[in-house]
C-alpha positions as CSV (number, residue, x, y, z in Angstrom):
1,X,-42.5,-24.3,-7.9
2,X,-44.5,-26.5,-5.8
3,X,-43.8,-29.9,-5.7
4,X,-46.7,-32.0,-6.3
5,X,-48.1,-34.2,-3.5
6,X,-50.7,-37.1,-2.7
7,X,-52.2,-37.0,1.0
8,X,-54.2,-39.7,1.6
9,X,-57.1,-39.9,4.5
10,X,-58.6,-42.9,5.2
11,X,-61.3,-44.7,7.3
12,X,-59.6,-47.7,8.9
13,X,-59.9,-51.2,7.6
14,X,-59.9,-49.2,3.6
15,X,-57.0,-50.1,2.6
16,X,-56.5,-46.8,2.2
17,X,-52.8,-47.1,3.0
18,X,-52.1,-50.1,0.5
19,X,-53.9,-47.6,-2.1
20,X,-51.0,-45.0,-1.0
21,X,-48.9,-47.5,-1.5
22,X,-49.8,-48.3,-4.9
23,X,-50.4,-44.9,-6.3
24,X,-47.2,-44.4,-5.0
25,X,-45.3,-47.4,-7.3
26,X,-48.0,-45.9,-10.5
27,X,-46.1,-42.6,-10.4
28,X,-42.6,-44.1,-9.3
29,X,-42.7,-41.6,-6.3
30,X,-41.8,-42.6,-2.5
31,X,-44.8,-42.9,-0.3
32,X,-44.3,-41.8,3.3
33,X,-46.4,-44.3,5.7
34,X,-45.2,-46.2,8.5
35,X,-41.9,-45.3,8.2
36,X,-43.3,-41.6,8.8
37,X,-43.6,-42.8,12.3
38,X,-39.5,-43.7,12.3
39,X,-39.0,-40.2,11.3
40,X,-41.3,-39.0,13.5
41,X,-40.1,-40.3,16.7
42,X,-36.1,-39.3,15.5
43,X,-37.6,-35.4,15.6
44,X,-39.9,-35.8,18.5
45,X,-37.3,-38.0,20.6
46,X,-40.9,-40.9,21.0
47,X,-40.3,-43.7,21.0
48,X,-42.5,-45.2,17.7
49,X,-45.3,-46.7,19.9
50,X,-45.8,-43.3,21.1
51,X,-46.1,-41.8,18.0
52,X,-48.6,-44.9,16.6
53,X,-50.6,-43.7,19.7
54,X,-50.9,-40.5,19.9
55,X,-49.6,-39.4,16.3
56,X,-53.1,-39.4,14.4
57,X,-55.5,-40.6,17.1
58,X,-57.4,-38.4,20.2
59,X,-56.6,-39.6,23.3
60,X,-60.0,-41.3,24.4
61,X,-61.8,-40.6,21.8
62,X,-63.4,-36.9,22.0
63,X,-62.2,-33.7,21.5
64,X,-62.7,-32.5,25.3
65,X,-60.5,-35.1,26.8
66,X,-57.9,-35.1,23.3
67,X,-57.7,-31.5,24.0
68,X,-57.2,-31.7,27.8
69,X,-56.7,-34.7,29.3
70,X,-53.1,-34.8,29.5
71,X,-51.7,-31.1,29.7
72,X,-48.9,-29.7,31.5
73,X,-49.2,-26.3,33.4
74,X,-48.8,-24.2,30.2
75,X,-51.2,-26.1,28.3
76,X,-48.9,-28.5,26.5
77,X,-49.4,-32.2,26.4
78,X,-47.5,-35.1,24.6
79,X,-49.6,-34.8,21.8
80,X,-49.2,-31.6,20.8
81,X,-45.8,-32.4,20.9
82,X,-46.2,-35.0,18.6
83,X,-48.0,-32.6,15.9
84,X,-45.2,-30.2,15.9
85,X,-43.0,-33.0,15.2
86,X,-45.1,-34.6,12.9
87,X,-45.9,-31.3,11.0
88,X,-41.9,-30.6,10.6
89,X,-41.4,-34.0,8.7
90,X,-44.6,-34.3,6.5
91,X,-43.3,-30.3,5.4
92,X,-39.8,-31.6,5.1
93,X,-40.8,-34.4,2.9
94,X,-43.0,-32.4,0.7
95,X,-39.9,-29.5,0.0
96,X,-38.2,-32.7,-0.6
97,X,-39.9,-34.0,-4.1
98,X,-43.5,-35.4,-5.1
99,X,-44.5,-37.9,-2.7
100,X,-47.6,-39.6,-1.1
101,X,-48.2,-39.3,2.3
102,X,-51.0,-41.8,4.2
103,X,-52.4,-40.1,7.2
104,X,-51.3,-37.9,9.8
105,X,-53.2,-34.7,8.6
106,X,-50.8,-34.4,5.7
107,X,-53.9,-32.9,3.9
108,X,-54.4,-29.9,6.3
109,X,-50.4,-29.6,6.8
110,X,-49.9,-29.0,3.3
111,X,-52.7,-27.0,1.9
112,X,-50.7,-23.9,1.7
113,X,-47.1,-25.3,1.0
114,X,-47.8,-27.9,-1.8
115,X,-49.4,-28.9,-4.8
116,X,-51.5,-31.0,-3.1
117,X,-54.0,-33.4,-4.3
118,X,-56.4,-34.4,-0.8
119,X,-58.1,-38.0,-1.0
120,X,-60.5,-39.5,1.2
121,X,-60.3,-43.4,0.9
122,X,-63.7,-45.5,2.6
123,X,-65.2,-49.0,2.1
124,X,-68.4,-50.0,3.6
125,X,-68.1,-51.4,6.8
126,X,-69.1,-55.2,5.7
127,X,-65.4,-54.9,3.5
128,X,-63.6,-52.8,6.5
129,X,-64.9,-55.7,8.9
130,X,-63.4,-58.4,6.9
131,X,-60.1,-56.8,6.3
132,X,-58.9,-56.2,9.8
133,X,-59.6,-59.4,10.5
134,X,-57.7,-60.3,7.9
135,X,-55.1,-58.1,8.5
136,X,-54.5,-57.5,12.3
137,X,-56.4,-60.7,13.2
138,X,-59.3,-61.6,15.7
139,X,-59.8,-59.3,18.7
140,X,-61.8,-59.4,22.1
141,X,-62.9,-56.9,20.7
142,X,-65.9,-57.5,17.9
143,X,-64.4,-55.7,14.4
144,X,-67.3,-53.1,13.7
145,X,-67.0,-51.9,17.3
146,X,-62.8,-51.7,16.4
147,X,-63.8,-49.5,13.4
148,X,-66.1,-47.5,15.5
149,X,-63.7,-46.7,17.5
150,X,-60.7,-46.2,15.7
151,X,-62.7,-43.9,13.2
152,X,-63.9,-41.8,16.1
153,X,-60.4,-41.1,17.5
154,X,-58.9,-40.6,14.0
155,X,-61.9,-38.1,13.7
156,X,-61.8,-36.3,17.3
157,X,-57.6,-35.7,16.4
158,X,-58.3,-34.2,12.9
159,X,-60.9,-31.9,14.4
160,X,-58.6,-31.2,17.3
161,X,-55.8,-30.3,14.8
162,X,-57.2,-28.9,12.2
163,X,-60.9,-27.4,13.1
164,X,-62.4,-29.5,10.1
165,X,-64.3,-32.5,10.0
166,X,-62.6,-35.6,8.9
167,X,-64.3,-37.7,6.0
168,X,-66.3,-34.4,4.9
169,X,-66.3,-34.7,1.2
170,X,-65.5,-30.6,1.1
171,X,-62.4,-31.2,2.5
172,X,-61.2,-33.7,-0.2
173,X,-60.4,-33.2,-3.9
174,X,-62.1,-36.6,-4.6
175,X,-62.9,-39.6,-2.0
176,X,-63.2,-43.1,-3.4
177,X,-64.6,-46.5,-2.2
178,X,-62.5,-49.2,-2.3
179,X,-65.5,-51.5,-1.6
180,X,-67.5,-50.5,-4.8
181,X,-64.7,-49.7,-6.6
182,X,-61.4,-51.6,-5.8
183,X,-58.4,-50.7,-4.4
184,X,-56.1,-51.4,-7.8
185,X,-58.7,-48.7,-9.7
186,X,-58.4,-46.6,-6.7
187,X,-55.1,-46.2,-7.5
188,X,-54.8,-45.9,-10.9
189,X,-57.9,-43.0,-10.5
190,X,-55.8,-40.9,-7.7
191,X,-53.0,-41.5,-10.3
192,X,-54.5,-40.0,-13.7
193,X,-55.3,-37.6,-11.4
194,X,-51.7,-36.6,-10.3
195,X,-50.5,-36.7,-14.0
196,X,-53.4,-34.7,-15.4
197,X,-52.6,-31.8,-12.9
């Protein structure tokens, strides 16, 4: 039997990890999020900036250059090696036991190989704005330009990865707003979710 498990996408700035996080403590399940990355760069042999970097985001920010920019004579770039990695441990966690798992295309990876219950996490960007401010601080950069282009990376390395369109509702059992509907009843949706399956 399958075990069942909670793969959470998320626009940046949603909270869509804290959500994770939550859902997580609902069900009394482990959820797999930055500490992912540890386990990442033990099977990979990255160091963990590394695999922050180039673990869930395009290289640049499109497709063309994600794809090619930084490939070796056969084809193979530092990223790609990072996938394989990546995809070994989010597999591994899900043989494991039920679990929730924030990011890292844990979605696509487990489609075929788990119970899985896909979530797409947003917030308008007014709320997004605020919250990485709030959270990582003030930048040179101007927040809703941050979010732009965070979201466009995140997007060009799910596409690259998976040949689907990140944040595209038929991708997603159910995507929520954490702006319009807050991230505690977020949480407690994605979990009478998990025990009604």
């Amino acid at each position: 039997m399958k075990n069942k498990v909670i793969a959470i996408s998320r626009e940046f700035g949603s909270a869509g990890r804290t959500v994770g996080k939550l859902t997580a403590e609902k069900l009394g399940i482990p959820c797999y999020d930055q500490d992912l990355i540890q386990k990442i760069a033990e099977e990979s042999g990255f160091c963990k900036e590394v695999i922050e970097e180039k673990g869930e985001y395009a290289t640049h920010g499109n497709w063309f250059s994600g794809a090619w920019g930084t490939r070796d004579y056969y084809g193979h770039s530092i990223q790609d090696d990072i996938w394989f990695a990546q995809r070994k441990v989010i597999l591994e966690l899900a043989e494991k036991g039920p679990c929730v798992i924030v990011g890292r295309c844990a979605d696509y990876i487990l489609q075929n190989t788990a119970d899985c219950i896909k979530v797409f996490i947003h917030a308008d960007p007014k709320t997004r704005a605020e919250r990485i401010v709030k959270q990582y601080g003030e930048s040179d950069q101007a927040p809703e330009r941050r979010l732009r282009d965070k979201d466009k990376r995140r997007a060009a390395y799910y596409q690259l990865y998976t040949d689907k369109k990140w944040g595209d509702v038929k991708n997603y059992d159910i995507a929520l707003s954490t702006s319009s509907i807050g991230i505690e009843k977020c949480a407690e949706i994605i979990a009478d979710l998990y025990n009604s399956k």
